[in-house]
GUVEX-90492 format. One record per residue: residue number from 1; x, y, z of N, C-alpha, C in turn. Coordinates in steps of 0.001 Angstrom, whole numbers, plus 524288, in hexadecimal, padded with zeros to 5 digits. Layout:
// residues N
+-----+--------+---------+-------+---------+----------+-------+--------+---------+-------+
| num | n.east | n.north |  n.up | ca.east | ca.north | ca.up | c.east | c.north |  c.up |
+-----+--------+---------+-------+---------+----------+-------+--------+---------+-------+
| NUM |      X |       Y |     Z |       X |        Y |     Z |      X |       Y |     Z |
...
+-----+--------+---------+-------+---------+----------+-------+--------+---------+-------+
// end
This chain:
// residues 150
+-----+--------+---------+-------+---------+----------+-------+--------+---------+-------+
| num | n.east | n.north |  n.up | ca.east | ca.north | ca.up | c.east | c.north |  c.up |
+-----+--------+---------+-------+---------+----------+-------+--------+---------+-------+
|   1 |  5F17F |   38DCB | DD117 |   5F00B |    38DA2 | DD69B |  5F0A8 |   38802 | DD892 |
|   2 |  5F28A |   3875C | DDC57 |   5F263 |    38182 | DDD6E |  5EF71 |   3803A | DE271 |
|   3 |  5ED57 |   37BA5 | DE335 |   5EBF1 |    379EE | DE80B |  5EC7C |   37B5B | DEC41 |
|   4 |  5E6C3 |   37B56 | DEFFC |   5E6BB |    37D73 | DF4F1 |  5E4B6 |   37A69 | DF8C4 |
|   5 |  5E800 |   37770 | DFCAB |   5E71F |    374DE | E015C |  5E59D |   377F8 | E0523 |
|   6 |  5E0AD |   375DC | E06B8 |   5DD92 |    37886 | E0C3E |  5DDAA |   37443 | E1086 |
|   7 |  5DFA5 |   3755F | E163E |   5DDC5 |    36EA2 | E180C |  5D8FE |   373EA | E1D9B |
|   8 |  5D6C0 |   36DFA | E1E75 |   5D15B |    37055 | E1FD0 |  5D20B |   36B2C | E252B |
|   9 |  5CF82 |   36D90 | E296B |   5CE4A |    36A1B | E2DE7 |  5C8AC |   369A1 | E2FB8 |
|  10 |  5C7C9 |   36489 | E31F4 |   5C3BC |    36525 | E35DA |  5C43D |   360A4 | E38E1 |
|  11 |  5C00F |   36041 | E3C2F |   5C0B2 |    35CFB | E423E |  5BA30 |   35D11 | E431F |
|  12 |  5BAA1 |   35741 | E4547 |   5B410 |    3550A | E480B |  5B4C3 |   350CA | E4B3C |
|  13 |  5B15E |   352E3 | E4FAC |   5B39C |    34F14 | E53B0 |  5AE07 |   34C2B | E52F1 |
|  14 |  5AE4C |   34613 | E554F |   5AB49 |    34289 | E552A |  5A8A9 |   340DB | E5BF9 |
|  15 |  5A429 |   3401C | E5BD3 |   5A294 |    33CC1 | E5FB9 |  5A502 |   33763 | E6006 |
|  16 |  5A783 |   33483 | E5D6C |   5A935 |    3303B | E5DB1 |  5AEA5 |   32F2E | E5D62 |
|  17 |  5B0BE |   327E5 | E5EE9 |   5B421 |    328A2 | E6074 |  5B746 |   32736 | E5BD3 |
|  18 |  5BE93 |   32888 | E5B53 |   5C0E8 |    32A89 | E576C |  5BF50 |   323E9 | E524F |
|  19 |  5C022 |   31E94 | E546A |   5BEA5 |    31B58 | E5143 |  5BA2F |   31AEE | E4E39 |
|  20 |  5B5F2 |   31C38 | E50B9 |   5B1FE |    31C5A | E4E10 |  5B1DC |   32128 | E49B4 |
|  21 |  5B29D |   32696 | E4BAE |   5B39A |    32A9E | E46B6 |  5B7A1 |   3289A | E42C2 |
|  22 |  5BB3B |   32651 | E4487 |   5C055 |    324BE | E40A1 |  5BC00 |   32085 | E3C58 |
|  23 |  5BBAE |   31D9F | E3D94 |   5B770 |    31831 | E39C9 |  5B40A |   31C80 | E37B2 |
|  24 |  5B046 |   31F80 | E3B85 |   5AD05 |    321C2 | E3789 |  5AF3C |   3256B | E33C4 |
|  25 |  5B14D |   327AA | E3343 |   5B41E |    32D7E | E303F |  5B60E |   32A9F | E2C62 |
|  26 |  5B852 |   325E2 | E2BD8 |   5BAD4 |    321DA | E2764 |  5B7B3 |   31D40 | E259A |
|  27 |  5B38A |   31DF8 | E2823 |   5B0BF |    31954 | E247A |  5AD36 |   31BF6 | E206C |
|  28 |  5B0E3 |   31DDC | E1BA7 |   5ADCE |    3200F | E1747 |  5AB11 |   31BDB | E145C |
|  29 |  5A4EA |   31E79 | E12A8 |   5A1BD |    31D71 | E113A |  59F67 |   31F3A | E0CE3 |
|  30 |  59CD9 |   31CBC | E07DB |   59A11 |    31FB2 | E040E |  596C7 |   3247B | E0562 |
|  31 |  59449 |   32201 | E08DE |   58EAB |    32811 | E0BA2 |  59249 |   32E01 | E0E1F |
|  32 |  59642 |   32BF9 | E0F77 |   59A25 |    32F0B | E1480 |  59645 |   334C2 | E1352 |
|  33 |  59732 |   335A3 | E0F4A |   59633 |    33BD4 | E0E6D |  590C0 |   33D37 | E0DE8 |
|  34 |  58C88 |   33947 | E0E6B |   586CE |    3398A | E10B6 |  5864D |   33D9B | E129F |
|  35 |  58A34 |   33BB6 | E1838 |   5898D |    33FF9 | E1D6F |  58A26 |   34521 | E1E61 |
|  36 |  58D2E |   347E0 | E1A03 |   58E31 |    34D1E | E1921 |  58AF3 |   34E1D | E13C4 |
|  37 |  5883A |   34B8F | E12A8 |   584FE |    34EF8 | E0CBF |  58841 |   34BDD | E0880 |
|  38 |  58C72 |   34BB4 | E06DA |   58DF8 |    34974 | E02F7 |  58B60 |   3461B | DFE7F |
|  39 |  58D6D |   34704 | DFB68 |   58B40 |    34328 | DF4E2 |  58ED7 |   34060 | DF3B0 |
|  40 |  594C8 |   34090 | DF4B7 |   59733 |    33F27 | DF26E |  597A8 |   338AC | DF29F |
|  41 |  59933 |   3363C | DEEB5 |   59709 |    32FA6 | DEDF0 |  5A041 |   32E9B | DEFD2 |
|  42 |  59E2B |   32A43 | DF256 |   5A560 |    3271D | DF43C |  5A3FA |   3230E | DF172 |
|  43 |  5A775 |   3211D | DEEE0 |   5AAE0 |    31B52 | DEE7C |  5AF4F |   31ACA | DF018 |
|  44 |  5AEB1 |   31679 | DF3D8 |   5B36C |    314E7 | DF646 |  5B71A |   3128A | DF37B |
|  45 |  5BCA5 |   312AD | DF186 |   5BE36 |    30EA6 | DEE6A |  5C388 |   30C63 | DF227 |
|  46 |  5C3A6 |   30DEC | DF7A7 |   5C6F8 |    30965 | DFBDA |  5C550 |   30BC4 | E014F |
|  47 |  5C65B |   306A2 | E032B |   5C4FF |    308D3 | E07E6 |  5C88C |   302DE | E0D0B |
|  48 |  5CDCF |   304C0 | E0D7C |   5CF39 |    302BC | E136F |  5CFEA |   304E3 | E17F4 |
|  49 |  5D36F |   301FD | E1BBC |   5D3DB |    30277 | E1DFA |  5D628 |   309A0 | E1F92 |
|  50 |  5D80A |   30934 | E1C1C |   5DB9E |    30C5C | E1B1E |  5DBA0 |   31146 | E180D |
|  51 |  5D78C |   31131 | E13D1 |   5D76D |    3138B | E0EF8 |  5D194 |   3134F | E0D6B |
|  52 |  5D0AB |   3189E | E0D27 |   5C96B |    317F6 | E0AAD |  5CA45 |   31CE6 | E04E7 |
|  53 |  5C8B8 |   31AFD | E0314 |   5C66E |    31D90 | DFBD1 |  5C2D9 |   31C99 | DF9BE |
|  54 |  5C182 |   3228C | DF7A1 |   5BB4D |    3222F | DF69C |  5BBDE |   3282D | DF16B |
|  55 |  5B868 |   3263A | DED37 |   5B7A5 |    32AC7 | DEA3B |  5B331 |   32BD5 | DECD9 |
|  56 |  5B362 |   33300 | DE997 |   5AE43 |    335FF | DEB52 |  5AD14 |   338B6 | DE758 |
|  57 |  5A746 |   33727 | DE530 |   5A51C |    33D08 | DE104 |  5A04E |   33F09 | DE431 |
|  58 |  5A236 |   343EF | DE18B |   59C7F |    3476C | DE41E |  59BFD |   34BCD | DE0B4 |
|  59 |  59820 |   34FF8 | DE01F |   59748 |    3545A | DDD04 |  599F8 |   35901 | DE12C |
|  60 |  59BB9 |   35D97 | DDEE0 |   59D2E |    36252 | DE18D |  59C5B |   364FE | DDE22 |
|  61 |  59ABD |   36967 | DDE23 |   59C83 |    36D75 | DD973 |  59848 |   36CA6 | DD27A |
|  62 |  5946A |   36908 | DD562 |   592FC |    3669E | DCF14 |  59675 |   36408 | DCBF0 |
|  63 |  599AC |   36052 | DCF18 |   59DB7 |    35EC9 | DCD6A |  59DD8 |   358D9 | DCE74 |
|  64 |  59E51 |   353ED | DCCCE |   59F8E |    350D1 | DCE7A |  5A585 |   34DF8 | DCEF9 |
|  65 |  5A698 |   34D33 | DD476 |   5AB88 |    34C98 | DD5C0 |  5AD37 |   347C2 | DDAF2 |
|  66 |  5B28D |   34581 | DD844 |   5B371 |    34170 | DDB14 |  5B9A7 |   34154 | DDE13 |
|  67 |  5BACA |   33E3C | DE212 |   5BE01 |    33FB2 | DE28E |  5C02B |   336D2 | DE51D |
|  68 |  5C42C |   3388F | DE8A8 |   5C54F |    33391 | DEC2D |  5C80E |   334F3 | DEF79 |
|  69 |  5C6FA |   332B1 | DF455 |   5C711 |    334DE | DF950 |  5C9D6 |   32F69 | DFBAF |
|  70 |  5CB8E |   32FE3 | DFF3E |   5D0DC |    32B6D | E0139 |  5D16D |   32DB9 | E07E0 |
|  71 |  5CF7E |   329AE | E0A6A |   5CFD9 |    32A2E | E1062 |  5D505 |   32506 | E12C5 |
|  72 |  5D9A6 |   32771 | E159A |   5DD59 |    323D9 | E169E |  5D9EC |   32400 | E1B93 |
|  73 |  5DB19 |   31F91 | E1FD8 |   5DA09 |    31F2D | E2407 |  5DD8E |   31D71 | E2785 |
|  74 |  5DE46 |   31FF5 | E2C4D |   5E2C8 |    31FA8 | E30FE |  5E046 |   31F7F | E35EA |
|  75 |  5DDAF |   31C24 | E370F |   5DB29 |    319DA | E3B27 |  5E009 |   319C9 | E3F22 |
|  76 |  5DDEE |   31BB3 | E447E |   5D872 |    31CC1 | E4768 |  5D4E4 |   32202 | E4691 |
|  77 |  5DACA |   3255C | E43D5 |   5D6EB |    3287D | E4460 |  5D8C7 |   32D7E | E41A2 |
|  78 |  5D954 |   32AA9 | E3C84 |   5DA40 |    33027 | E37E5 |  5D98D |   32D2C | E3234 |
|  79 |  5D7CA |   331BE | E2EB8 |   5D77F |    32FC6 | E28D0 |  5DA98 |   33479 | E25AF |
|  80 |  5DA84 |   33281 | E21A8 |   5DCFB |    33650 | E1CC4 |  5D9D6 |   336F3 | E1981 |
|  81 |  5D6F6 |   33C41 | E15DC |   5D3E2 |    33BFA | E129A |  5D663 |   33DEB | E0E25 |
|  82 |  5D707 |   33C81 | E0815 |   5D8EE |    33E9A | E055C |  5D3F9 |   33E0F | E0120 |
|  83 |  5D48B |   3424D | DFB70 |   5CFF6 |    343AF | DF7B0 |  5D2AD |   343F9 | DF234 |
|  84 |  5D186 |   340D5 | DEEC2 |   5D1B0 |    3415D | DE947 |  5CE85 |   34316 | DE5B6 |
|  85 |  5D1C2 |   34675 | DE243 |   5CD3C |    34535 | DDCEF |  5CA0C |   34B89 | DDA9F |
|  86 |  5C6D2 |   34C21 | DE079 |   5C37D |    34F4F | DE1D8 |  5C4C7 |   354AE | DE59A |
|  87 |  5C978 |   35558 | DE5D9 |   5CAB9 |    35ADC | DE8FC |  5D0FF |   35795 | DEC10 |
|  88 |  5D2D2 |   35A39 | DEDAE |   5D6C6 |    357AA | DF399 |  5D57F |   35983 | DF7EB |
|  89 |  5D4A1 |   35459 | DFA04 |   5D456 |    3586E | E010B |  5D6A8 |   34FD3 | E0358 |
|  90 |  5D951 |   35141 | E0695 |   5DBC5 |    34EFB | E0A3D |  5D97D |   34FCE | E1111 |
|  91 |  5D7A6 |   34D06 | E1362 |   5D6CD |    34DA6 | E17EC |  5D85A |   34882 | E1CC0 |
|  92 |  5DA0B |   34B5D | E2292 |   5DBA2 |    34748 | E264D |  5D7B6 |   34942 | E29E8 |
|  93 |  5D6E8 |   34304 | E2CF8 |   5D558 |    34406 | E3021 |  5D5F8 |   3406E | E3501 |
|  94 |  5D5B8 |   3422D | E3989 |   5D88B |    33EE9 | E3F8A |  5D365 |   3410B | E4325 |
|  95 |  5D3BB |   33A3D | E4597 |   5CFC6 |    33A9B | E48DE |  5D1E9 |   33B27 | E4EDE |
|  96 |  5D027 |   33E00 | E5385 |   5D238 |    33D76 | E5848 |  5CF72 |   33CB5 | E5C8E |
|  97 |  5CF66 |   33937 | E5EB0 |   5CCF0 |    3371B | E6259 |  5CB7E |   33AC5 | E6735 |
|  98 |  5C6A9 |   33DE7 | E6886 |   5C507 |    340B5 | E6D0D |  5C3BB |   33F14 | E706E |
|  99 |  5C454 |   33A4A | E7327 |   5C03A |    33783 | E76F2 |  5BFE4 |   33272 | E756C |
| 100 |  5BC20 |   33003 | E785E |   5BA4B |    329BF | E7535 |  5B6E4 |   32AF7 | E72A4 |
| 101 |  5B3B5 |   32F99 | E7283 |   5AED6 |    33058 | E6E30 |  5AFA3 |   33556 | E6964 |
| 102 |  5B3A3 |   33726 | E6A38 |   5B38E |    33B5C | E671A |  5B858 |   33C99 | E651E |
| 103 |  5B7E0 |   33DD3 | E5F7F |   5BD91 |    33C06 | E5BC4 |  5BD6C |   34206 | E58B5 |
| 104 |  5C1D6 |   3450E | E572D |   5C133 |    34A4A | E54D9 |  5C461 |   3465D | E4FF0 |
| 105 |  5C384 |   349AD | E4BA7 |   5C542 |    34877 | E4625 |  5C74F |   34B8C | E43F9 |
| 106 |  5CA3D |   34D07 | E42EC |   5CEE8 |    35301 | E3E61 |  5CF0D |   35027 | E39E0 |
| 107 |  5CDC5 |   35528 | E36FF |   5CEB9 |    353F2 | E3336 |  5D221 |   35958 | E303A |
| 108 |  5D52B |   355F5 | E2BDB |   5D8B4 |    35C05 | E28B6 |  5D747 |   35A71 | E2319 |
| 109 |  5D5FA |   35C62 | E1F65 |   5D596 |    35D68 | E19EC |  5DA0B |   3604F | E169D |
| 110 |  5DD0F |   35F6B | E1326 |   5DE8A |    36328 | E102C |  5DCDD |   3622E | E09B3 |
| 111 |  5D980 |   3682A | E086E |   5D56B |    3666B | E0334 |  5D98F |   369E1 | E0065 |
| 112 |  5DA86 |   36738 | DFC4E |   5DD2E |    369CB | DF7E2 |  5D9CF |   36B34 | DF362 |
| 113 |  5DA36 |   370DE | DF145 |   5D816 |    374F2 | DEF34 |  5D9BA |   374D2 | DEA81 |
| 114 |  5D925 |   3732D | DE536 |   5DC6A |    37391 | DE10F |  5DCC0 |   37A75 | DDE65 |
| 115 |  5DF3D |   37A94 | DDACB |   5DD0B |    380E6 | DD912 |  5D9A6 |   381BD | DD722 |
| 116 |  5D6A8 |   387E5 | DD789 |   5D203 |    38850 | DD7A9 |  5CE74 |   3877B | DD979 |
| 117 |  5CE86 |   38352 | DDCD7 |   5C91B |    38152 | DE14F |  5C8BF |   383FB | DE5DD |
| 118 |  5C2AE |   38636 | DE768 |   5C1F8 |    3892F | DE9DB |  5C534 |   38608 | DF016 |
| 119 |  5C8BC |   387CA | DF434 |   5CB64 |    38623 | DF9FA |  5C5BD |   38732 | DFD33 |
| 120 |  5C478 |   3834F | E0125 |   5C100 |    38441 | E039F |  5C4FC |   386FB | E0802 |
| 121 |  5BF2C |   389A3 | E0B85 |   5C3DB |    38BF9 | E0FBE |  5C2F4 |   3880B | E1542 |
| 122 |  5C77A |   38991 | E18B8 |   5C617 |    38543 | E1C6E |  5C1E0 |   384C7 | E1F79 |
| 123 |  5C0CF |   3895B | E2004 |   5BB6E |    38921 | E239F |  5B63D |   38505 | E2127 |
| 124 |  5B4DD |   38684 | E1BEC |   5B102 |    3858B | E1982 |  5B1DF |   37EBB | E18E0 |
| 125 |  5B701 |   37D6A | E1744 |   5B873 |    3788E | E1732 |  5B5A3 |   3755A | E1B49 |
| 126 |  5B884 |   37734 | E2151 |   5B7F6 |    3741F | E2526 |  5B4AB |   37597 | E28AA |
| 127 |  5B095 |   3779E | E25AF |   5AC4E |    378F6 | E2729 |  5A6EF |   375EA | E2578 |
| 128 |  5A828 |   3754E | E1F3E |   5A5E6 |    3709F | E1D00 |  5A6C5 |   3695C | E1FBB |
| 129 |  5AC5C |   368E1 | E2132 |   5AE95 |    363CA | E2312 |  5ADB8 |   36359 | E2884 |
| 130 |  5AC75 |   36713 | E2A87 |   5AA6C |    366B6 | E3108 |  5A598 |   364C5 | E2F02 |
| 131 |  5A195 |   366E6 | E2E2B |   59C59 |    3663C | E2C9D |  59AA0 |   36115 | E29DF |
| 132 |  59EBB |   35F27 | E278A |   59E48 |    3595C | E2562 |  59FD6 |   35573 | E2AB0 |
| 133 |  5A2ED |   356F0 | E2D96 |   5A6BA |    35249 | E3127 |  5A02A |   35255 | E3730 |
| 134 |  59F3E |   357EC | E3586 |   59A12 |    3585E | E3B2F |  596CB |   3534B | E3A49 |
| 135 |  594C3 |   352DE | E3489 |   590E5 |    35048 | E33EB |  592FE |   349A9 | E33DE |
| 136 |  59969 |   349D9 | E31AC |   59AF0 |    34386 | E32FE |  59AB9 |   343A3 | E3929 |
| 137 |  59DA7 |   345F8 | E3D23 |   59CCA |    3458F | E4310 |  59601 |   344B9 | E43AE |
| 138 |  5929F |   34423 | E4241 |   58D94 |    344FF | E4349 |  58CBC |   33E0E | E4056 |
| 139 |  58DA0 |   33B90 | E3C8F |   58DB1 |    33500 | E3C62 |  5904A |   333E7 | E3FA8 |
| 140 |  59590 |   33548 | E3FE9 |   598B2 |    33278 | E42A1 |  5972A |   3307D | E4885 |
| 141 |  5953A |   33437 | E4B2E |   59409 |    333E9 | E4FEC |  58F94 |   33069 | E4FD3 |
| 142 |  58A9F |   332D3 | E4B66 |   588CC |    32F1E | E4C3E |  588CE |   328A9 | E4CF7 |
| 143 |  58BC3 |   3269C | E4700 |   58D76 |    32233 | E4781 |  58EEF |   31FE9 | E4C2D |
| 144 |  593B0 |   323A2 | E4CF6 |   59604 |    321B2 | E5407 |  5920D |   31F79 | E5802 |
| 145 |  58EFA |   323CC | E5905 |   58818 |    3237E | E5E57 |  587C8 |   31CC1 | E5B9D |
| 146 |  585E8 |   31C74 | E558A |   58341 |    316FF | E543C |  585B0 |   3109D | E557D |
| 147 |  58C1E |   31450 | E5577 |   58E43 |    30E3D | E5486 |  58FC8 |   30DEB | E5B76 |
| 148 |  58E7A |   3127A | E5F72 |   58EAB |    310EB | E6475 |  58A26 |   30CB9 | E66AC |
| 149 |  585BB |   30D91 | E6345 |   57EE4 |    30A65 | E630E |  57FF0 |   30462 | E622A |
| 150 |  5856E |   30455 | E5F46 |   5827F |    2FE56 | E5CF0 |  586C0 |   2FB37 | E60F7 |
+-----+--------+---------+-------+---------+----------+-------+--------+---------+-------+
// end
């Protein structure tokens, strides 16, 4: 049986304007995954202008597992996400400017399925990844309101 590519979408629009989501969405952080529940521990091992890398372990399955994760960056207003190690999934994403305050974000995934591993279906996928991006739109904005304060 060989490998099965699924690509999966979603979209979240922002209260804020496209620079500020662009900086925030790419300024990865050890905590990042605080905000959605996460355990999983980052080490960064680069990080430019240009290029951010970071391993990741975390448990799944009663399992402990690691992987490395590699963000290109194409400022103003797109990144590249690619995944080692730990599964394949590849994801883009482009930011588009709605206004002076409000920026929508697309995003596309394609997760590669090796044989035998259960294919998620799309719904359930991007149903889970909406539900994660709600709760980043919910810092994000906040941040935004704070850094209008100072």
């Amino acid at each position: 049986m060989k490998a099965t590519v699924k690509t999966y979408k979603l979209s979240q629009t922002f209260n804020a304007p496209m620079d500020f989501v662009f900086n925030w969405c790419t300024d990865f952080r050890e905590d990042d995954g605080k905000m959605i529940g996460s355990k999983a521990k980052r080490t960064f091992l680069e990080r430019t202008d240009k290029r951010i890398v970071w391993t990741t372990e975390y448990r799944e399955d009663n399992k402990n597992k690691e992987g490395v994760r590699a963000v290109w960056l194409r400022p103003p207003n797109a990144w590249h996400f690619d995944t080692c190690g730990d599964g394949r999934e590849v994801g883009d994403y482009k930011l588009t400017s709605k206004g002076k305050t409000k920026t929508k974000l697309d995003m596309v995934f394609r997760v590669t399925y090796d044989k035998g591993e259960k294919v998620t279906g799309r719904r359930e996928w991007e149903k889970g990844g909406q539900k994660d991006w709600k709760v980043y739109a919910r810092y994000l904005e906040k941040d935004y309101k704070s850094s209008l304060q100072q």
